[in-house]
Wavefront OBJ file of the C-alpha trace (Angstrom):
o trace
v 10.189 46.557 211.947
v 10.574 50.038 210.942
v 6.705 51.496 210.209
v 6.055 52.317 206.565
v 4.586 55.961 207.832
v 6.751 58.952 208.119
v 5.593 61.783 210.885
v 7.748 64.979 209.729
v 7.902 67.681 212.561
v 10.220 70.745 212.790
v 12.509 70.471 215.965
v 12.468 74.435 215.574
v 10.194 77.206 216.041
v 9.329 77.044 212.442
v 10.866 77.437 208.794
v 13.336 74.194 209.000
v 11.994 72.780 205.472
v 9.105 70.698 206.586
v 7.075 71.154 203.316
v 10.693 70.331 200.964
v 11.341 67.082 203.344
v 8.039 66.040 202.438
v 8.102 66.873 199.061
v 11.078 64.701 198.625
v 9.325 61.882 200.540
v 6.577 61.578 198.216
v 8.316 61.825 194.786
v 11.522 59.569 195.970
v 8.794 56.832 196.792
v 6.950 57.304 193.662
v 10.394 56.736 191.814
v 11.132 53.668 193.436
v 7.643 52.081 192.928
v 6.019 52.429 196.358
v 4.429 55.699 196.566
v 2.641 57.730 199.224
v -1.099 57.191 199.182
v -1.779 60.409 201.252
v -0.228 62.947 203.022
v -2.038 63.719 206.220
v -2.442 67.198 207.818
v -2.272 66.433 212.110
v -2.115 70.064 213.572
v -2.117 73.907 212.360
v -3.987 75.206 209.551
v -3.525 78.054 206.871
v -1.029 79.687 208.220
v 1.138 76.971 207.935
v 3.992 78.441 204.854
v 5.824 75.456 203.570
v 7.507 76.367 200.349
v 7.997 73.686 197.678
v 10.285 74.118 194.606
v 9.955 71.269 192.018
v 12.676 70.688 189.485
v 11.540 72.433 186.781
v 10.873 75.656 189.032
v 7.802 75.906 190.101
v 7.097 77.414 193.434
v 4.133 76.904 195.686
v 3.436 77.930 199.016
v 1.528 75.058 200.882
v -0.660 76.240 203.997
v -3.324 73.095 203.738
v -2.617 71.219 201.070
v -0.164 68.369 201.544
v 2.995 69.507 200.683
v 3.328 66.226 198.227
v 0.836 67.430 195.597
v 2.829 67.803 193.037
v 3.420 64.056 192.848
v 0.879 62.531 190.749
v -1.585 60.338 192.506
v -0.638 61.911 196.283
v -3.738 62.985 197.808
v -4.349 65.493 200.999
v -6.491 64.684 203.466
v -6.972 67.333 206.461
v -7.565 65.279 209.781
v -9.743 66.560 212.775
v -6.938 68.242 214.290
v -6.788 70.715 211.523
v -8.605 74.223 211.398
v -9.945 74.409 207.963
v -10.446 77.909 205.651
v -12.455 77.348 203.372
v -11.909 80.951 201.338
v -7.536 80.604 202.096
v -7.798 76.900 200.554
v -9.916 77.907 197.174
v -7.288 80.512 196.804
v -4.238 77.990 197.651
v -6.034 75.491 195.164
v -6.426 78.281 192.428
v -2.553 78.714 192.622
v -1.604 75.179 192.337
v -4.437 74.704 189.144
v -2.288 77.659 187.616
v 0.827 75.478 188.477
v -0.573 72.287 186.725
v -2.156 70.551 189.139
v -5.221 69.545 187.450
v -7.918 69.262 190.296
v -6.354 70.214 193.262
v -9.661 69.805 195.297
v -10.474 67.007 193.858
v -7.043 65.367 195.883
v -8.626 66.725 198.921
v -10.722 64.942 201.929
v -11.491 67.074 204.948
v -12.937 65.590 208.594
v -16.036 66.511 209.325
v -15.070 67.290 212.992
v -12.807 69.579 212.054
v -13.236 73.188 212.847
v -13.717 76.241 210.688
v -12.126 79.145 210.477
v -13.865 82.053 209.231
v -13.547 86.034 208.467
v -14.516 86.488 211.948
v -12.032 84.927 213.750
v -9.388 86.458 211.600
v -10.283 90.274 211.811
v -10.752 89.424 215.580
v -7.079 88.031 215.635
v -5.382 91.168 214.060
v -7.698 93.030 216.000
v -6.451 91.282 219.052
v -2.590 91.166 218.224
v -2.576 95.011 216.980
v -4.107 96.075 220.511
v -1.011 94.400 222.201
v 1.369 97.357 220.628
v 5.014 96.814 221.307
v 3.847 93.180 223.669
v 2.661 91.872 220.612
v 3.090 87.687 220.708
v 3.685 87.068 216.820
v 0.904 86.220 214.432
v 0.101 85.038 211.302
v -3.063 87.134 211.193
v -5.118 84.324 209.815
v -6.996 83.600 213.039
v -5.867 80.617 213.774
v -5.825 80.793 217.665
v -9.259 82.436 217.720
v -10.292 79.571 215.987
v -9.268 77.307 218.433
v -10.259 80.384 221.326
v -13.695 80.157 220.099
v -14.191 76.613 220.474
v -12.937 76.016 223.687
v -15.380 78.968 225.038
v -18.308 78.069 223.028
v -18.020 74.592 221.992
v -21.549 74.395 221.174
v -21.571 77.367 218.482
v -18.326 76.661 216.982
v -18.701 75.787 213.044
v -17.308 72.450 211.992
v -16.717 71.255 208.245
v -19.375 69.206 208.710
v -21.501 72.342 209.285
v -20.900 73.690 205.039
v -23.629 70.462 204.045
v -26.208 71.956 206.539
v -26.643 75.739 205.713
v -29.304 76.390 208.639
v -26.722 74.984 211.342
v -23.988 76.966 209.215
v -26.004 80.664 209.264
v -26.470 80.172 213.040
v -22.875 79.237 214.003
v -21.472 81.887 211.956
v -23.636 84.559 213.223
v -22.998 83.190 216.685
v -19.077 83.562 215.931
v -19.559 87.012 214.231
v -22.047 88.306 217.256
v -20.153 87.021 220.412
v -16.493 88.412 218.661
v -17.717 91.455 217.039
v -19.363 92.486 221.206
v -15.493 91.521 222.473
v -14.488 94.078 220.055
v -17.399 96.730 220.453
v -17.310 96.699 216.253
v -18.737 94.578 213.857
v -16.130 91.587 212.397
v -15.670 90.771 208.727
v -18.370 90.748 206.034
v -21.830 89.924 206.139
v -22.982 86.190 207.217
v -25.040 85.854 204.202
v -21.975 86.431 202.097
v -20.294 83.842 204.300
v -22.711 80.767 204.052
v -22.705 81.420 200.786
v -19.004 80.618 200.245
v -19.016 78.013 203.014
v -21.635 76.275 201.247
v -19.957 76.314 198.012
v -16.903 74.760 199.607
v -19.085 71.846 200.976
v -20.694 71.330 197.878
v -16.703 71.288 196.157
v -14.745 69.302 198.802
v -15.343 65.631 199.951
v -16.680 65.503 204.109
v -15.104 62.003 205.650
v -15.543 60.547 209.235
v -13.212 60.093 211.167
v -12.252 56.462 210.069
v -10.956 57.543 207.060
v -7.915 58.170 208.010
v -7.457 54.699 208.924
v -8.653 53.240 205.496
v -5.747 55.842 203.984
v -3.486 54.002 206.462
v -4.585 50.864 205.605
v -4.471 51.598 201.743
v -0.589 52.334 201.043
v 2.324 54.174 203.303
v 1.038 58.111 204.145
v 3.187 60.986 205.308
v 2.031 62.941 208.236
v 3.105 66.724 207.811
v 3.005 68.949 210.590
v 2.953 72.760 210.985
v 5.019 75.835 212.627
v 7.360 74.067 215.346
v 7.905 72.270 218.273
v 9.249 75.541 220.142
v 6.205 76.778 219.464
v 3.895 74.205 220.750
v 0.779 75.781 222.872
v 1.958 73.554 226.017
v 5.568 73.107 225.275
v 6.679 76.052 223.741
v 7.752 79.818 225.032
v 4.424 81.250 226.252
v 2.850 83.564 225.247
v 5.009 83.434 221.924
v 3.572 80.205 220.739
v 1.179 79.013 218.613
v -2.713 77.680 219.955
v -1.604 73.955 218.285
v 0.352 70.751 219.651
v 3.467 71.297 217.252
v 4.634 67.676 218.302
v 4.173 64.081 216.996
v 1.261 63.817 219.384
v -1.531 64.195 216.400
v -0.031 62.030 213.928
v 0.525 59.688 216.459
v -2.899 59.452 217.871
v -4.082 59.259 214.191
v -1.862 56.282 213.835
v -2.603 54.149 216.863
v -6.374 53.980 216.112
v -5.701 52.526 213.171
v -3.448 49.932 214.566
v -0.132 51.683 212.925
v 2.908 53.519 213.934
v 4.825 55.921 212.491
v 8.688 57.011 211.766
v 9.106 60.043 213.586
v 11.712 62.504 211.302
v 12.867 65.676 212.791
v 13.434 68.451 210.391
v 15.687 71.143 211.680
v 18.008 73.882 209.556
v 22.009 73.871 210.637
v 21.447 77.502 211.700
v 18.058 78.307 214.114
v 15.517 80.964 212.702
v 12.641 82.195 213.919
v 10.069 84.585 212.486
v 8.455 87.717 215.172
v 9.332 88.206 218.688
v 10.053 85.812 221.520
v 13.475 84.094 223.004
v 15.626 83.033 219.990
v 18.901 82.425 222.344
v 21.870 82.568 219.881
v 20.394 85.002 217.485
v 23.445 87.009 215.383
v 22.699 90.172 213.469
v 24.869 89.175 211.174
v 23.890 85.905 210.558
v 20.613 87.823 209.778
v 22.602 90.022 206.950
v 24.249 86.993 205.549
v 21.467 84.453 205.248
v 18.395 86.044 203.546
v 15.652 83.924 203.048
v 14.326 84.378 199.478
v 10.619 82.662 201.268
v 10.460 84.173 204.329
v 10.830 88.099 204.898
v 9.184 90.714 207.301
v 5.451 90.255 207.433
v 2.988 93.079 208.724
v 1.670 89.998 211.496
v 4.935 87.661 212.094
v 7.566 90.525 211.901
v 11.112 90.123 211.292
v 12.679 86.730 210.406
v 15.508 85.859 212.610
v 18.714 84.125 212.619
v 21.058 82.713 215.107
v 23.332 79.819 215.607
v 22.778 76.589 215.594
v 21.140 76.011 218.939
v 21.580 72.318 219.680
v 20.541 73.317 223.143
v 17.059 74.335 222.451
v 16.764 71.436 219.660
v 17.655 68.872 221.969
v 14.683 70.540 224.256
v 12.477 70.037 221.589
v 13.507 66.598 220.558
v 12.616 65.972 224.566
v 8.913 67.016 224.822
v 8.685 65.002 221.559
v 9.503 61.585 223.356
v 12.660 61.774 220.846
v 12.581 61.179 216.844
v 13.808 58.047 214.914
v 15.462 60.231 212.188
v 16.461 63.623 211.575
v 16.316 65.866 208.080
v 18.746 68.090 207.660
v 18.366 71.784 205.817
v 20.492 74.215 204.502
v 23.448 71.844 204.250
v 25.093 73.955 201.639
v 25.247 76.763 204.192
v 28.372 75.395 206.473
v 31.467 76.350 205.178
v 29.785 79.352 202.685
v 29.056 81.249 205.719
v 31.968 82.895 207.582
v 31.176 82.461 211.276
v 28.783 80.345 211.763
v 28.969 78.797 214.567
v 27.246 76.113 217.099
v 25.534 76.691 220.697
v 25.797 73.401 222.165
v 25.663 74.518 226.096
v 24.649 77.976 227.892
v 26.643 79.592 230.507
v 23.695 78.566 232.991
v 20.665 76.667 233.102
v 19.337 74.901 230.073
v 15.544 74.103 229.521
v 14.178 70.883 230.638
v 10.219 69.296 229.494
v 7.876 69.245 231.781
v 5.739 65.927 232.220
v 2.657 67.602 231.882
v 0.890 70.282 230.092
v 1.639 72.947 232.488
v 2.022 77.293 231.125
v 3.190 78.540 234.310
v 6.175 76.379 233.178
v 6.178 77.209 229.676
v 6.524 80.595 231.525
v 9.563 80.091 233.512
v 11.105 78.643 230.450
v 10.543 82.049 228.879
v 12.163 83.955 230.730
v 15.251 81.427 231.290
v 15.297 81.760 227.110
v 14.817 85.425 227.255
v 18.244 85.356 229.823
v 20.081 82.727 228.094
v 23.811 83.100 227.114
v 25.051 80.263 224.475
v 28.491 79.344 224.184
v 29.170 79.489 220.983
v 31.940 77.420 218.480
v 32.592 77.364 215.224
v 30.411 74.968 213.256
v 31.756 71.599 212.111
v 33.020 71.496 208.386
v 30.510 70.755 205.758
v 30.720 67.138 206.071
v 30.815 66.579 209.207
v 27.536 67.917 210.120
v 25.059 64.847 209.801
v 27.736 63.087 212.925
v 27.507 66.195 214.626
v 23.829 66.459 214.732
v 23.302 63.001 215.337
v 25.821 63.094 218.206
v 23.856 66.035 219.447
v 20.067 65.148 218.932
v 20.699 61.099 219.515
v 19.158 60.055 216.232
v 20.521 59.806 212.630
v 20.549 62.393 209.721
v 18.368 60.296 207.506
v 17.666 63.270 204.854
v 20.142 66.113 203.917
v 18.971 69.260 202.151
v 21.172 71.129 199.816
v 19.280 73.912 198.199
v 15.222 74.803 197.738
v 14.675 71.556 195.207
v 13.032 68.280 195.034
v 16.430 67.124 193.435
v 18.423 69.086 196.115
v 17.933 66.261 198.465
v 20.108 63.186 199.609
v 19.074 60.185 201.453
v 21.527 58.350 203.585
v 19.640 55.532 205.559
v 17.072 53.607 205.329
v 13.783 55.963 206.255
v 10.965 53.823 206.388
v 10.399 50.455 205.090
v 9.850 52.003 201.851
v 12.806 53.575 201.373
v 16.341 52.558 200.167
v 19.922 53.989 200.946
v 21.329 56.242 198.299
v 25.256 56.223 198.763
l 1 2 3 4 5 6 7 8 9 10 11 12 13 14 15 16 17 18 19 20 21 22 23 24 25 26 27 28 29 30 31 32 33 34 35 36 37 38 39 40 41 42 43 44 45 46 47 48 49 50 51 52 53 54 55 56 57 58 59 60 61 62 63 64 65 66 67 68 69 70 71 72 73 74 75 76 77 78 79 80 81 82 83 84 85 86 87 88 89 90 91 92 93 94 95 96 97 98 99 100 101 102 103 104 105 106 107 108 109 110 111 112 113 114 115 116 117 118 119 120 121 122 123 124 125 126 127 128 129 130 131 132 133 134 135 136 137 138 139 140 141 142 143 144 145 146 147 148 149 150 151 152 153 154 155 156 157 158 159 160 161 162 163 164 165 166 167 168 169 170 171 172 173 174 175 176 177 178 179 180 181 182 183 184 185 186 187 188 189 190 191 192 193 194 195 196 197 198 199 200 201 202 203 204 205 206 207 208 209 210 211 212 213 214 215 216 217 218 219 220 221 222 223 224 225 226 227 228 229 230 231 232 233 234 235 236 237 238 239 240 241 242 243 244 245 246 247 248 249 250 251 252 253 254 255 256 257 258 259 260 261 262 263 264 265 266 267 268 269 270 271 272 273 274 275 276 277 278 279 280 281 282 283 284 285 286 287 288 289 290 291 292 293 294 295 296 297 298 299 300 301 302 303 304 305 306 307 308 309 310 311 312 313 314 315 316 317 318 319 320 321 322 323 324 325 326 327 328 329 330 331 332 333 334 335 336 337 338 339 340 341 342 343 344 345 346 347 348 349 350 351 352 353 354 355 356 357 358 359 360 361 362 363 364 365 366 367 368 369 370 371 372 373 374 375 376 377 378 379 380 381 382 383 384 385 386 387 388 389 390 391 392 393 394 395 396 397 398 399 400 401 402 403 404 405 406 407 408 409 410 411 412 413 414 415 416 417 418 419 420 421 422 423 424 425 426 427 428
């Protein structure tokens, strides 16, 4: 039996379409009378960018919010493998009031287990990349990986959600935070603690806390989508080190989520049929001109991720990614109108020399290796297939069906073309 959950995880390093995939989940389900509870947040935090455009042309940006919101009665809730800001979420829920979305935090359930990220770990993260020079990794800037830094040094001081309903325990963790990274940095971090419990507080007092058995009563309540962040060539174990991100980018956290509950979940692979990548690190069968010809209207240079980056469609690297997932059950297809629009675009399915393989375990020095055999790597190139034969060409490739195909930046830009779920229905 197929599971009524869908896991959605880019088979990239980033920027395939998660947020429109699940977009298109929620309201398609709506419209045929079983819709999506919840959409569950299982890795990342704000500087996840997955843009949304509805129908009638609205645009959001979704970093912690579920990237369903804008169908009525879909709820977020932000599991214990998310790293919460408070201050980036009141501004991301400010934006989607302005967009019609009546009570956006009202929609919203946050673990208490889950970890904070504050001003602190932020200035220490540009700090931290800026000092790097020309060997910087690629950042956000929103101190993400301090976040999670922080908490594996100093487990003990690190602020939780939980924390914003106890201000004593809150002023003493964020002091800690501001103290131990403001002496790494021989300056004083971000503003004033004081100024900081005070808006921590006020998100405590706005957002609902949960256990961690909630998840399992949204489980239990009605089909959820689990909706992951950056990519699975950027996962902190499986990824290119150092130019990854400090989250596990793979099903792993949805998963887990899942199984405690007793359920299981559709895994969907979203990838684009041309590989981006925003900042430095390997991107094998990058193409200046590809770069010139397909401008992304949602993703440009940023001060902290750099330039964004096109290249081929690497079936190489996806199929590396689809490995140290365990495989997918489905695959979501992007930028479908871009094969046959594009003069030479082309596929990488082999290099002239070794290709990357998953490791078992968790293991950097690998990660390593595989850096440098990206960093070295020389695709062979062919032209792509013609416009309709991509979905058999990535399903040949990846060993799972296109189950989703993505025309254009709209909820309406999308077709379905299996079964996805026991909750969907073919569209032909």
């Amino acid at each position: 039996m197929t599971p009524r959950h869908v896991a959605v995880v880019d088979l990239g390093f980033g920027d395939a379409g998660k947020g429109t995939a699940v977009d298109r989940l929620c309201a398609r389900a709506r419209a045929q009378g079983r819709p999506v509870h919840a959409v569950i947040r299982f890795n990342g935090g704000a500087q996840a960018a997955h843009n949304v455009v509805t129908d009638d042309g609205r645009h959001h940006t979704f970093a912690q919010f579920g990237s369903g919101t804008f169908t009525p009665g879909t709820r977020t809730h932000l599991s214990r493998f998310v790293l919460v800001d408070p201050l980036a979420l009141a501004a991301e829920a400010e934006h989607l009031r302005a967009l019609g979305v009546a009570d956006p935090l009202g929609l919203l359930t946050v673990d208490r287990d889950a970890l904070l990220t504050t001003p602190y770990h932020a200035a220490a993260n540009r700090a931290r990349e800026s000092a790097r020079g020309a060997g910087r990794h690629g950042s956000c800037g929103m101190g993400v990986g301090e976040t999670a830094a922080f908490a594996l040094a100093h487990p003990e001081l690190a602020p939780r959600v939980g924390d914003c309903a106890a201000p004593r325990r809150l002023r003493r963790r964020l002091g800690a935070v501001r103290e131990v990274l403001s002496a790494e940095f021989g300056t004083p971090l971000g503003p004033d603690v004081e100024a900081c419990v005070a808006a921590f507080t006020g998100f405590g007092r706005a957002v609902r806390a949960v256990d961690g058995g909630y998840t399992g009563e949204l489980l239990r309540a009605g089909p959820v989508v689990f909706e992951g962040a950056q990519g699975v060539l950027l996962d902190e174990w499986h990824g290119f080190h150092p130019y990854t991100t400090w989250s596990t980018t793979t099903f792993a956290g949805a998963e887990a989520l899942a199984a405690e509950a007793g359920e299981g979940v559709y895994r969907l692979g979203v990838l684009r049929t041309y590989t981006t990548r925003h900042g430095p690190g390997p991107l094998p069968s990058e193409d200046a001109g590809l770069t010139a010809a397909l401008p992304d209207p949602h993703n440009g240079t940023g001060r902290w991720q750099g330039t964004f980056r096109v290249g081929h469609f690497d079936a190489v690297a996806h199929r590396y990614a689809v490995a140290v997932c365990g495989g997918v059950d489905g695959l979501a297809l992007t930028h479908a109108d871009v094969p046959g629009r594009v003069p030479g675009l082309g596929v990488a399915r082999a290099y002239a020399g070794p290709e990357p393989w998953a490791s078992p375990v968790p293991d950097l020095a690998h990660a390593e290796r595989l850096t440098a055999l990206m960093a070295a790597a020389r695709p062979v190139v062919e032209p792509a297939p013609a416009a309709g034969d991509w979905p058999d060409f990535a399903a040949a490739e990846l060993g799972a069906p296109v189950t989703l195909l993505s025309f254009g930046p709209r909820t309406g830009d999308k077709r379905e073309r299996a079964v996805l779920g026991s909750y969907y229905s073919p569209v032909t």
